[in-house]
C-alpha positions as CSV (number, residue, x, y, z in Angstrom):
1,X,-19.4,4.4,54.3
2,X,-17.7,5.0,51.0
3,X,-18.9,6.9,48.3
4,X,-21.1,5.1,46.3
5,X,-18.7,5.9,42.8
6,X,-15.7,5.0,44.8
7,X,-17.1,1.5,46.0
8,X,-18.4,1.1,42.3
9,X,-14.9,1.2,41.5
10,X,-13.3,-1.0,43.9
11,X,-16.5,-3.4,43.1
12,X,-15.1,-3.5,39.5
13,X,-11.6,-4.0,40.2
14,X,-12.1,-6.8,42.1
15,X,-13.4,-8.6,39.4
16,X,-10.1,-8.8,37.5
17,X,-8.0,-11.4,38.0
18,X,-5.7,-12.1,40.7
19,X,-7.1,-8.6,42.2
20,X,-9.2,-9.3,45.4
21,X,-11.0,-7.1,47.5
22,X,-8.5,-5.5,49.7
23,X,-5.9,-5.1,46.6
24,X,-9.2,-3.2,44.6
25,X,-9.4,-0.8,47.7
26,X,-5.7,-0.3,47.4
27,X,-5.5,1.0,43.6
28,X,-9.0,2.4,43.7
29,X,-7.4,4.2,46.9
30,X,-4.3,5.2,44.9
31,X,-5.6,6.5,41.7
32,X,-7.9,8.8,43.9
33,X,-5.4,10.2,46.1
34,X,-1.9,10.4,44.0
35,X,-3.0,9.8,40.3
36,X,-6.1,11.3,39.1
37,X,-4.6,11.7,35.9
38,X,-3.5,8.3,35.4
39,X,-7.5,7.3,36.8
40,X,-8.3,9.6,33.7
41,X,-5.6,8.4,31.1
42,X,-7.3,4.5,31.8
43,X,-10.5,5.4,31.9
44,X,-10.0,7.2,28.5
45,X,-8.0,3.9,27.2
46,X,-10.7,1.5,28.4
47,X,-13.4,3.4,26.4
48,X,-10.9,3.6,23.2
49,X,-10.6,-0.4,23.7
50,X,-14.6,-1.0,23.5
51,X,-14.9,1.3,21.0
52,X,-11.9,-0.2,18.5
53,X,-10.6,-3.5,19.6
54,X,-12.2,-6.3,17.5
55,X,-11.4,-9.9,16.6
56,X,-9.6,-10.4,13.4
57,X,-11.8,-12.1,11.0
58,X,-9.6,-14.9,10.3
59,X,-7.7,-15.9,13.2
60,X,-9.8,-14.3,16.1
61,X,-6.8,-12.6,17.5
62,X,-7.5,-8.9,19.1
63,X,-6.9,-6.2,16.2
64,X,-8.1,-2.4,15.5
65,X,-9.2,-3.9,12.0
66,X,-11.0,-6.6,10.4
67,X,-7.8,-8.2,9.2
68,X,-4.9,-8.2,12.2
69,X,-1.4,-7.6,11.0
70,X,-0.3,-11.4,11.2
71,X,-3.2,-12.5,8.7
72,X,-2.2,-9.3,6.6
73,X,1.3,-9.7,6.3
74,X,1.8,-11.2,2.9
75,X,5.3,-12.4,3.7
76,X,3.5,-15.1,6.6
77,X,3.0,-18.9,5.2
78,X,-0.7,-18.3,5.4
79,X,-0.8,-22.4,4.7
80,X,1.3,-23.2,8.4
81,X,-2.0,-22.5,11.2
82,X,-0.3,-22.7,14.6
83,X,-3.8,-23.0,17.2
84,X,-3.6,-21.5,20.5
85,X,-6.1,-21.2,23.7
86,X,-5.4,-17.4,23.8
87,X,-3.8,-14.2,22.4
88,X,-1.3,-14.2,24.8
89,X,0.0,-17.4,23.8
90,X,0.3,-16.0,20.6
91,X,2.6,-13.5,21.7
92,X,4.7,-15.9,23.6
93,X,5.3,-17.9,20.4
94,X,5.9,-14.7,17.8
95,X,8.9,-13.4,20.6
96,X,10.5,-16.6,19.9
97,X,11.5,-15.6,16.5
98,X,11.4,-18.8,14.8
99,X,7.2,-19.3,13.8
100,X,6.2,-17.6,9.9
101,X,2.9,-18.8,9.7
102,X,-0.2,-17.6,10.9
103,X,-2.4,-18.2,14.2
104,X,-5.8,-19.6,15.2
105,X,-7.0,-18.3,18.5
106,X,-9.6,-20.7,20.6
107,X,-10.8,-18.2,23.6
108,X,-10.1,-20.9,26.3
109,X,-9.9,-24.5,26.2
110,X,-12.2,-27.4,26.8
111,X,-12.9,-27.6,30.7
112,X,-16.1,-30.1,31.6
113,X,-15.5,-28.8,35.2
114,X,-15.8,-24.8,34.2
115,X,-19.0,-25.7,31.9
116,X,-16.6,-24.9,28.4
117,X,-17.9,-27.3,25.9
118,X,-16.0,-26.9,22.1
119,X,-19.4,-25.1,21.3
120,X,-18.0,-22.2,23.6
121,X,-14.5,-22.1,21.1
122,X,-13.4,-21.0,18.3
123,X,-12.8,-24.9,16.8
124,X,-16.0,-24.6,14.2
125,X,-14.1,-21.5,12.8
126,X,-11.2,-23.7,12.4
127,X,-12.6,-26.3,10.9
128,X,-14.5,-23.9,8.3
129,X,-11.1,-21.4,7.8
130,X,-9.4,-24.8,7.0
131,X,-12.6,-25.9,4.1
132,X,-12.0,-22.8,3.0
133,X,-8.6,-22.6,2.3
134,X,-8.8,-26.5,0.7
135,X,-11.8,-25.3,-1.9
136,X,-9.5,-22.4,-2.4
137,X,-6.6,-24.6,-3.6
138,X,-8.5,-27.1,-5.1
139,X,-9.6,-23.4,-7.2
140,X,-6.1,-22.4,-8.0
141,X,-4.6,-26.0,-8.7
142,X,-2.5,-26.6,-5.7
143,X,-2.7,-29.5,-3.3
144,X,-4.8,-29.3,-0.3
145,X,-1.7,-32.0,2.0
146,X,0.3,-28.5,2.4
147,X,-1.9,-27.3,5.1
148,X,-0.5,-27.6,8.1
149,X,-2.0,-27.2,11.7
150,X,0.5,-26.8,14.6
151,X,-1.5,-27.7,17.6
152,X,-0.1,-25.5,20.4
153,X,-2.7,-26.0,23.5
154,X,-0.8,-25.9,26.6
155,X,-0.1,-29.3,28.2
156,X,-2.4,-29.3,30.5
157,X,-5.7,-32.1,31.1
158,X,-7.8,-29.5,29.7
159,X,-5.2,-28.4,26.8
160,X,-4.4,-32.5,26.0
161,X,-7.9,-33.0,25.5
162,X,-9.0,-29.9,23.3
163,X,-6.2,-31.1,21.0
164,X,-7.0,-34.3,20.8
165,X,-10.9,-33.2,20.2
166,X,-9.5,-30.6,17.4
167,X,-7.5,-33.6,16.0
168,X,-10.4,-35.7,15.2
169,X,-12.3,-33.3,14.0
170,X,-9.6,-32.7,11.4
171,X,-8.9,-35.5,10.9
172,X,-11.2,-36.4,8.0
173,X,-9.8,-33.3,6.1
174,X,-6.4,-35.1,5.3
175,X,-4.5,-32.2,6.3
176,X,-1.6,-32.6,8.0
177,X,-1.7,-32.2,11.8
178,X,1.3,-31.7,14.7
179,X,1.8,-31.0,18.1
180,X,4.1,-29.1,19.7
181,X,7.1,-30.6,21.5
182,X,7.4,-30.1,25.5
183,X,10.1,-31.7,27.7
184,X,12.5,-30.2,30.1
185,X,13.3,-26.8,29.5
186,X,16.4,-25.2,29.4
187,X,18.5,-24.8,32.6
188,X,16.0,-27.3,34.5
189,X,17.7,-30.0,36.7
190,X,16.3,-33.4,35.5
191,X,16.1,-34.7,39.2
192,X,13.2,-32.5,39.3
193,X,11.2,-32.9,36.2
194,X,8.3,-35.1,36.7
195,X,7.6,-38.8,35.0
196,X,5.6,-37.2,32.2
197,X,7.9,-34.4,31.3
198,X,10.6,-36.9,31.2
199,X,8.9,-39.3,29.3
200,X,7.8,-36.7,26.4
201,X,11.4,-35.2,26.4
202,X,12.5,-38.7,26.1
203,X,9.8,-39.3,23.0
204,X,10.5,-36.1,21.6
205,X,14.4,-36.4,21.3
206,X,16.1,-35.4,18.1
207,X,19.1,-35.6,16.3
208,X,22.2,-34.0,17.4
């Protein structure tokens, strides 16, 4: 019989991801025995997180302040939205080097099966950050058509179908919307890409 803090422990861990049971007893096991410090440092991190993490007003990315430091950066093309299903997706694109504008984070994607509806996204922000920004130029004198909305769900069922439900529902704002590309990526064999990765790569071909 474990003590009833240490099973409370192992009972937690095992409700990350990827971490089952056995693996929980492992760490929980480990930061007992070797690192009590490091058991302190997290615990001391994870109680700094609840206390200061928040969602960016704007883009609902994870941030320390109202305003994250994307959304804040004056030198980002605040007009170029690039919408993705989490932070981490986020930071995928921003290591590439090559996106200025700013981001729109969903929280998950649409997923009958899993009981997400668009309700349980971030989409109504979008659509409402997006009126915004049009009554905003319309304000100022500019044209509304320079909004752009990169729509960067992953190619998945579930990500294909958010976009397409997020497309519609911008639709009627006459702003203009894209897609990311997808095909084969680099140092791939095409003998073992599948028929739709071929076929988009085909599609999505460009000048050379």
């Amino acid at each position: 019989m474990l003590p009833k803090s240490l099973q409370r422990l192992i009972d937690s861990l095992a409700k990350l991801p990827g971490i089952g049971q056995k693996t929980a007893q492992r760490l929980a096991y480990h930061l007992l025995r070797t690192h009590r410090s490091l058991g302190k440092e997290i615990g001391e991190t994870l109680l700094g997180l609840a206390e200061k993490i928040t969602f960016c007003r704007e883009c609902f990315n994870l941030s320390d302040s109202q305003i994250c430091s994307i959304c804040g950066n004056p030198r980002r093309e605040k007009k170029l939205i690039c919408v993705v299903e989490n932070v981490f997706d986020a930071q995928a694109i921003e290591r590439s080097g090559d996106f200025h504008g700013v981001y729109h984070i969903l929280h998950g994607k649409i997923s009958p099966l899993d009981n997400v509806t668009p309700d349980d996204l971030k989409i109504k922000e979008l659509f409402l950050r997006i009126k915004r920004m049009q009554e905003d130029s319309q304000g100022n004198g500019t044209q509304a058509e320079q909004i752009e909305i990169i729509l960067a769900t992953n190619p998945s069922s579930e990500g294909e179908t958010t976009a397409l439900y997020i497309q519609r529902l911008l639709h009627p704002l006459n702003i203009k919307i894209t897609r990311i590309a997808t095909g084969i990526p680099v140092g791939a064999d095409l003998e073992y890409a599948d028929e739709i990765t071929l076929g988009r790569a085909i599609k999505g071909r460009q000048d050379y």
